[in-house]
C-alpha positions as CSV (number, residue, x, y, z in Angstrom):
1,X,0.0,0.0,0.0
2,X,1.1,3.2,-0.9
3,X,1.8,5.8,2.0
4,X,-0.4,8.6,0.8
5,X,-3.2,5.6,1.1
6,X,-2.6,4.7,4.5
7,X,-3.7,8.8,5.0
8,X,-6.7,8.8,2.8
9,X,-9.3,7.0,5.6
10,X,-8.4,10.0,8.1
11,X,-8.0,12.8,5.4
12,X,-11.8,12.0,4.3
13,X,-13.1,12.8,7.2
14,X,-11.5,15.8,7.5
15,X,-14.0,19.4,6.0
16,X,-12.6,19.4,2.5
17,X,-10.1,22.5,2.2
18,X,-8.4,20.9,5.3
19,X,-8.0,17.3,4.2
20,X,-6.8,19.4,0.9
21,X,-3.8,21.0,3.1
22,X,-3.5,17.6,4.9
23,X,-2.9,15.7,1.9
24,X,-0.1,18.3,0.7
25,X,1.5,18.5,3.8
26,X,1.6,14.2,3.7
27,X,2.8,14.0,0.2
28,X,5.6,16.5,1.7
29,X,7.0,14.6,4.9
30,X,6.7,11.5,3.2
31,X,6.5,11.3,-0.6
32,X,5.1,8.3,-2.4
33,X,7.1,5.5,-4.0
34,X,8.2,5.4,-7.4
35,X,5.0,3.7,-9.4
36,X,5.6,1.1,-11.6
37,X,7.8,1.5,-15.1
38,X,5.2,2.7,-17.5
39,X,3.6,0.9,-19.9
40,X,5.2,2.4,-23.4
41,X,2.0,1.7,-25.4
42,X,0.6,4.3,-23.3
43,X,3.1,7.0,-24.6
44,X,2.2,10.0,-26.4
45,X,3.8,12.8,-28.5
46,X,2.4,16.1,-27.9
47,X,3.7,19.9,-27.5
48,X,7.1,18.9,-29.1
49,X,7.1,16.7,-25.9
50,X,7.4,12.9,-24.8
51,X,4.4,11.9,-22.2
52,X,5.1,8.4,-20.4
53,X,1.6,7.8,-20.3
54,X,-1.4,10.5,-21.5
55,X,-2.7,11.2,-17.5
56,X,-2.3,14.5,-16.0
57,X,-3.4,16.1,-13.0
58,X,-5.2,19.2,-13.2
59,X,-4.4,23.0,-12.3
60,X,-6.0,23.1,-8.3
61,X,-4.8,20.2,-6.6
62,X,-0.8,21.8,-6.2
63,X,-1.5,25.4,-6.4
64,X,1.7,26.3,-4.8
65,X,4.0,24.2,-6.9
66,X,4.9,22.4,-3.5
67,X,4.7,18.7,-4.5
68,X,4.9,18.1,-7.9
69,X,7.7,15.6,-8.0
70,X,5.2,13.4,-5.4
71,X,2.3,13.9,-8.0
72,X,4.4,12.5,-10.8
73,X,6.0,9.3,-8.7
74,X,2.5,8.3,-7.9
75,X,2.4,7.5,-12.1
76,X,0.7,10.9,-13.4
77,X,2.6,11.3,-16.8
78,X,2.6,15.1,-16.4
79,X,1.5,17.6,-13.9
80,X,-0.1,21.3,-13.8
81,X,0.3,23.5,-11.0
82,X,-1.0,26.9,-9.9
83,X,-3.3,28.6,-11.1
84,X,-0.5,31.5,-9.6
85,X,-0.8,34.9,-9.8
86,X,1.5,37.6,-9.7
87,X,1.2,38.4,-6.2
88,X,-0.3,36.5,-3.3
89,X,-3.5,37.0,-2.2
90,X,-5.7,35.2,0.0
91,X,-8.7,34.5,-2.4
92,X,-12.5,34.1,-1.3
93,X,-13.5,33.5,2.2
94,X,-14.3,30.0,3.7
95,X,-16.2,28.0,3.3
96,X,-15.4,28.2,-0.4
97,X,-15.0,24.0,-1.0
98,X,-17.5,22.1,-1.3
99,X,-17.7,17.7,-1.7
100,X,-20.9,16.9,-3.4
101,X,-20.5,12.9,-2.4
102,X,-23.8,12.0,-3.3
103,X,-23.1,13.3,-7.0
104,X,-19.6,12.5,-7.8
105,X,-18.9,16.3,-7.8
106,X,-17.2,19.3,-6.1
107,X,-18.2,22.6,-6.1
108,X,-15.3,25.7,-5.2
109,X,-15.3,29.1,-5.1
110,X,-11.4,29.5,-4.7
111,X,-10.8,32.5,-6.2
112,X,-7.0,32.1,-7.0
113,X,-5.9,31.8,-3.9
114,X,-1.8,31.1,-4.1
115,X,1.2,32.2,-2.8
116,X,2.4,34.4,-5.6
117,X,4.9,34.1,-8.8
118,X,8.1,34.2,-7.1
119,X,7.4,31.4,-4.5
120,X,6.4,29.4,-6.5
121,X,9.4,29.5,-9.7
122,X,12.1,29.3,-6.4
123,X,10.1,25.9,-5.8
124,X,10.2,25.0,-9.6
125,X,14.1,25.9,-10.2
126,X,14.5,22.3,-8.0
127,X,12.9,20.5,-10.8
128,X,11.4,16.9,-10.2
129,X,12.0,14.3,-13.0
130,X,8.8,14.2,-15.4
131,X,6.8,16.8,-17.1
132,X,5.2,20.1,-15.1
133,X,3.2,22.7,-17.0
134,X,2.1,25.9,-15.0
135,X,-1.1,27.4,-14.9
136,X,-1.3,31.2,-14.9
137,X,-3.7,34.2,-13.6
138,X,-4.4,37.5,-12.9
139,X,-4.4,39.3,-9.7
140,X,-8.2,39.8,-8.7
141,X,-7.4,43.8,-8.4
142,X,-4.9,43.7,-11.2
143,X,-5.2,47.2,-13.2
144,X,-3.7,45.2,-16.6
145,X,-4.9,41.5,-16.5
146,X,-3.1,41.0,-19.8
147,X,-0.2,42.1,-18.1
148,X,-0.4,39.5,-15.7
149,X,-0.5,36.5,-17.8
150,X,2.8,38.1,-19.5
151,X,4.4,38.0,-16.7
152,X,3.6,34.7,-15.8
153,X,5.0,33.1,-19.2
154,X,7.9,35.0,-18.7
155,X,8.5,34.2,-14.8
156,X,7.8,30.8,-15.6
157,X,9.4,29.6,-19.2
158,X,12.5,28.7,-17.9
159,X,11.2,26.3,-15.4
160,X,8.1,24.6,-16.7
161,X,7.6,22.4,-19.7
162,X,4.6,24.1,-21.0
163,X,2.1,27.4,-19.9
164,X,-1.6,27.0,-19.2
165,X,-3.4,30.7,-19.4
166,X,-6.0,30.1,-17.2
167,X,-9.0,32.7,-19.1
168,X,-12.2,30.4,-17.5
169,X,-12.1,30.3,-13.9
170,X,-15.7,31.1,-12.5
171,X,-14.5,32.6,-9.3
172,X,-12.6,35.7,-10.2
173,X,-15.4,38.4,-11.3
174,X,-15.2,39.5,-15.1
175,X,-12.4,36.8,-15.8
176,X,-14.3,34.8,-18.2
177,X,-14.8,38.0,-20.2
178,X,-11.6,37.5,-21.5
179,X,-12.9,34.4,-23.2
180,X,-14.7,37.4,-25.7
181,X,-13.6,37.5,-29.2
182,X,-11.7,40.7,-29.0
183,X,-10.5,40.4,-25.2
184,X,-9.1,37.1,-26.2
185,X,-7.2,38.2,-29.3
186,X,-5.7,41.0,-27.3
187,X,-4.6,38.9,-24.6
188,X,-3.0,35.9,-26.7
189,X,-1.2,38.3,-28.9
190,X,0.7,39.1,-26.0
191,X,1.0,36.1,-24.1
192,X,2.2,34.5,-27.9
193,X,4.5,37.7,-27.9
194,X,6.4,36.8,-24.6
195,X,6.2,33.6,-24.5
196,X,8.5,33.7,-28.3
197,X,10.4,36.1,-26.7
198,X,11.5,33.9,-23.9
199,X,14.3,31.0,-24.2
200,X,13.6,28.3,-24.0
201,X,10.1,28.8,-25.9
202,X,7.2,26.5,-23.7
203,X,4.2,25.1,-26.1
204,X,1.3,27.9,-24.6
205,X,-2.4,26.6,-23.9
206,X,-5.6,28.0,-23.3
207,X,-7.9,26.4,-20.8
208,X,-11.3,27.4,-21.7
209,X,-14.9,27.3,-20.0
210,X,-17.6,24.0,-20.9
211,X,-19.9,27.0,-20.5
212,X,-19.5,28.2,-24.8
213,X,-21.9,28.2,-27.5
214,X,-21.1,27.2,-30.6
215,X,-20.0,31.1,-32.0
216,X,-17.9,31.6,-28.9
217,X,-16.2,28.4,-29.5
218,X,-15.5,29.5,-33.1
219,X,-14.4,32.4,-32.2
220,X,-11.7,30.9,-29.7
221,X,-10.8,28.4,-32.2
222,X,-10.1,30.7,-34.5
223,X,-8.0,33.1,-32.0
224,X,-6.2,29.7,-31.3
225,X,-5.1,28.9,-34.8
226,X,-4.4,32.4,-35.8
227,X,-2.6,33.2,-33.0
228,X,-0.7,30.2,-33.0
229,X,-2.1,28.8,-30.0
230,X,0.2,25.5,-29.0
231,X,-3.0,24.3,-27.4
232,X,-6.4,24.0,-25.6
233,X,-7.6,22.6,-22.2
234,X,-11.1,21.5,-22.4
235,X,-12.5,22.2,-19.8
236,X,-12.9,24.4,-16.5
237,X,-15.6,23.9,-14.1
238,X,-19.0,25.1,-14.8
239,X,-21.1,27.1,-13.3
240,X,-24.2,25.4,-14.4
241,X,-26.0,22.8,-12.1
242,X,-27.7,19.8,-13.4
243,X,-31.6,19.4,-12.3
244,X,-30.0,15.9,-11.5
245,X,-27.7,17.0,-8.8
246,X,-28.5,15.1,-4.7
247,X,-26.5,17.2,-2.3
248,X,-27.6,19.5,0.1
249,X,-24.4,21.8,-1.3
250,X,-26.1,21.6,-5.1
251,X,-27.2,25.8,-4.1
252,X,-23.3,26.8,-3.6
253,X,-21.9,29.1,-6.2
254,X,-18.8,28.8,-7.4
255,X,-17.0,26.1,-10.3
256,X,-19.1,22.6,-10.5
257,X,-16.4,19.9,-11.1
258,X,-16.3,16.4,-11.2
259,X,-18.8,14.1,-12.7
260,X,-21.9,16.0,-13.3
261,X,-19.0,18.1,-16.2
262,X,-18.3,14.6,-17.9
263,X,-20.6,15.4,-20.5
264,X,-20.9,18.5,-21.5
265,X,-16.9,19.3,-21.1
266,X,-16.8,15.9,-23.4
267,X,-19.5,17.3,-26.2
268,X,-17.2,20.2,-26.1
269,X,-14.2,19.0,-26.5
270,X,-15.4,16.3,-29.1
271,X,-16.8,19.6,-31.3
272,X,-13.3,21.3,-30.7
273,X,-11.6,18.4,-32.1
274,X,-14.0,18.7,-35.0
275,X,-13.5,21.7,-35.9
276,X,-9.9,21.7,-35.4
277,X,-8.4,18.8,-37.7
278,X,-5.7,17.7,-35.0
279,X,-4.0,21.0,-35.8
280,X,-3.3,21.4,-32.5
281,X,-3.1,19.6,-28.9
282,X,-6.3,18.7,-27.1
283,X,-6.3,17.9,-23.6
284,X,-9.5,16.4,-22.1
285,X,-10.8,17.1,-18.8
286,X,-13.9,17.4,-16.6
287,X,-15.1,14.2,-14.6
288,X,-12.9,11.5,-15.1
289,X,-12.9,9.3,-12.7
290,X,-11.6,5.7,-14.0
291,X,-10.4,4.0,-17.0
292,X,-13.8,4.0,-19.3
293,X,-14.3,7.7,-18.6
294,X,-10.7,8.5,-19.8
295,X,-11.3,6.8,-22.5
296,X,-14.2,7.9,-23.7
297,X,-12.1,11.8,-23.3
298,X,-9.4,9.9,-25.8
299,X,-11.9,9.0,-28.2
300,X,-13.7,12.7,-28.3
301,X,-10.6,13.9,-29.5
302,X,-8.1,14.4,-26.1
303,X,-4.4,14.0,-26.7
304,X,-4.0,14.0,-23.2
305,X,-6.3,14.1,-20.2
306,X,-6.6,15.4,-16.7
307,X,-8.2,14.6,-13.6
308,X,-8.3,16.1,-10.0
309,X,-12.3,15.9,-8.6
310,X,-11.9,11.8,-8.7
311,X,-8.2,12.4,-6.8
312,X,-10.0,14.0,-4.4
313,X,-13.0,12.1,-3.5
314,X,-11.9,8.2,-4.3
315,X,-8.0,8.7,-3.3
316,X,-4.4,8.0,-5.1
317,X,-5.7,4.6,-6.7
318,X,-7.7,5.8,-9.6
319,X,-4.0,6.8,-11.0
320,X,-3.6,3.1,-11.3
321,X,-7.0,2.5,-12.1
322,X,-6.8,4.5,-15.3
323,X,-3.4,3.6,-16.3
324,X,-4.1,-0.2,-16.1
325,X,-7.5,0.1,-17.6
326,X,-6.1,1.8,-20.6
327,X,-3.3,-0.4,-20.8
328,X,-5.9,-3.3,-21.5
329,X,-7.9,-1.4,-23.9
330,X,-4.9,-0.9,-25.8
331,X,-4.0,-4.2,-26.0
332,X,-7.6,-5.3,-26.2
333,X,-8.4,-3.3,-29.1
334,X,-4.7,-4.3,-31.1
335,X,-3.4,-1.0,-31.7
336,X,0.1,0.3,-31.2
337,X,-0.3,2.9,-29.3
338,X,-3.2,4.7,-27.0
339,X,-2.4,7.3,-29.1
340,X,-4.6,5.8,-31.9
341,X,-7.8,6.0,-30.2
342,X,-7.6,9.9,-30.0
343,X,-10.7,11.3,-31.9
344,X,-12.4,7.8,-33.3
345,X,-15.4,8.8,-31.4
346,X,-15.7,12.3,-32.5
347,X,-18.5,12.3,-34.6
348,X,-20.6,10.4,-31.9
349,X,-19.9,12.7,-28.4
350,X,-20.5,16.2,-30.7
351,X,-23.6,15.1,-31.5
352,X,-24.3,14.1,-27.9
């Protein structure tokens, strides 16, 4: 048994922002064992880079950039920490987490909360082995937004393996405006503009809201490809809520994550791929939380995926779970590579 499992029975237990701090500080006094060698049929080209397997973990869980080498030895083939902001600041007040058990879902209303650039890039200049991108922001009182994310590709090229601008959080007000055609164009042209103007160049990604219609998913699309956009995350956490949703914390406001965002982040995505041709990366994520629902991400059109609700609520083993369940569809289905799967079901989830 793994040692972050032997934690997970107490953790639980714990109200959910401090199991969150709990499971930090436990993957920092005593950080997991190595997984096992991974499978290479599960390897993927993507970004100009070489993933060991296609299974990330999501911008939220390591905001501070304080344990990403633990993330990656439990057998995540890449990691993405922050979302970090220029300066620290303390983000919305608590209660602002939120486990919705009943519904395989989490509700937050972070708000951004971090320690800052510069703590986290002296953490990052002690680089773990593996792949760590790093999710960017803007200061909630910031008088240039744009300016923010600028800084953030510069303050972080050197030490991360890609840059996530992070334009779709729910919980920063007027944030998701920059999703708007023109707001959009401004602020990638500048974030493409520093980010070729650093050395080495990181691949740059946009992670974007499930909450689009079909014109403002055109219109980012076409930002993405004009722009020269390495990238997309698909997707954020909604702010919708499901008429389906149990919990007693269905009312909270803030991001809904987990699986009540399987589908619509995967009717999104499957559209983006679409419309997009493979001309650039996909990376699936919104409620996975096991093999078939990665999967399913990897057949809408994800060249990678991500997970962090399902880390949260069922513990370290889904890692496994996934990587071992794709490892026998891969070999089930007689293909090379996992990588072969990407978009075959396309067609079927943007029509969903």
């Amino acid at each position: 048994m793994r040692t972050a499992e032997l934690f997970e029975p107490l953790v639980k237990r714990l109200p959910p922002e401090t199991a969150h701090r709990a499971a930090i500080l436990g993957l920092k006094l005593a950080p997991p064992f190595p997984a096992k060698r991974p499978d290479p049929r599960l390897a993927v080209a993507a970004l100009g880079l070489s993933f060991p397997n296609p299974l990330g973990l999501a911008a939220g869980f390591d905001k501070n950039a304080e344990v990403p080498g633990a993330m990656l030895r439990l057998g995540f083939g890449f990691v993405e920490v922050g979302t970090l902001t220029p300066r620290p600041q303390p983000g919305n007040p608590r209660p602002r987490l939120f486990r919705l058990r009943e519904d395989g879902a989490v509700i937050n209303r972070f708000g951004f909360n971090n320690e800052g650039y510069d703590r986290a890039r002296a953490r990052l200049q002690r680089r773990p082995e593996g792949l760590v991108g790093v999710n960017v922001g803007a200061n909630k009182d910031a008088a240039d937004r744009i300016a923010d994310y600028a800084l953030g590709v510069k303050t972080f090229a050197p030490v991360a393996d890609y840059l996530a601008i992070n334009v779709s959080s729910p919980n920063t007000p007027g944030l998701r405006d920059l999703q708007r055609r023109d707001a959009l164009d401004a602020l990638v042209a500048r974030v493409v503009e520093a980010s070729e103007a650093t050395a080495p160049r990181r691949p740059l990604l946009v992670k974007i809201a499930p909450d689009l219609d079909e014109r403002e998913l055109d219109d980012i699309l076409a930002i993405a490809l004009t722009r020269r956009v390495d990238g997309l995350i698909v997707s954020n956490t909604t702010v919708s809520r499901p008429p389906t949703l149990r919990s007693r914390h269905r009312g909270e406001t803030g991001g809904l994550s987990g699986r009540p965002l399987f589908a619509p982040s995967t009717r999104l995505l499957a559209q983006a791929c679409l419309k997009l041709g493979g001309a650039i990366t996909l990376i699936g994520c919104g409620g996975i939380e096991d093999a078939e629902t990665a999967l399913v991400k990897i057949e809408a059109g994800a060249d990678l995926v991500q997970l962090y609700t399902s880390l949260a609520l069922k513990g370290v083993g889904v890692v496994a779970e996934v990587l071992d369940g794709l490892a026998r569809t891969v070999e089930a289905r007689g293909v090379a590579s996992v990588a072969a799967l990407t978009g075959t079901r396309a067609h079927e989830w943007a029509q969903s």
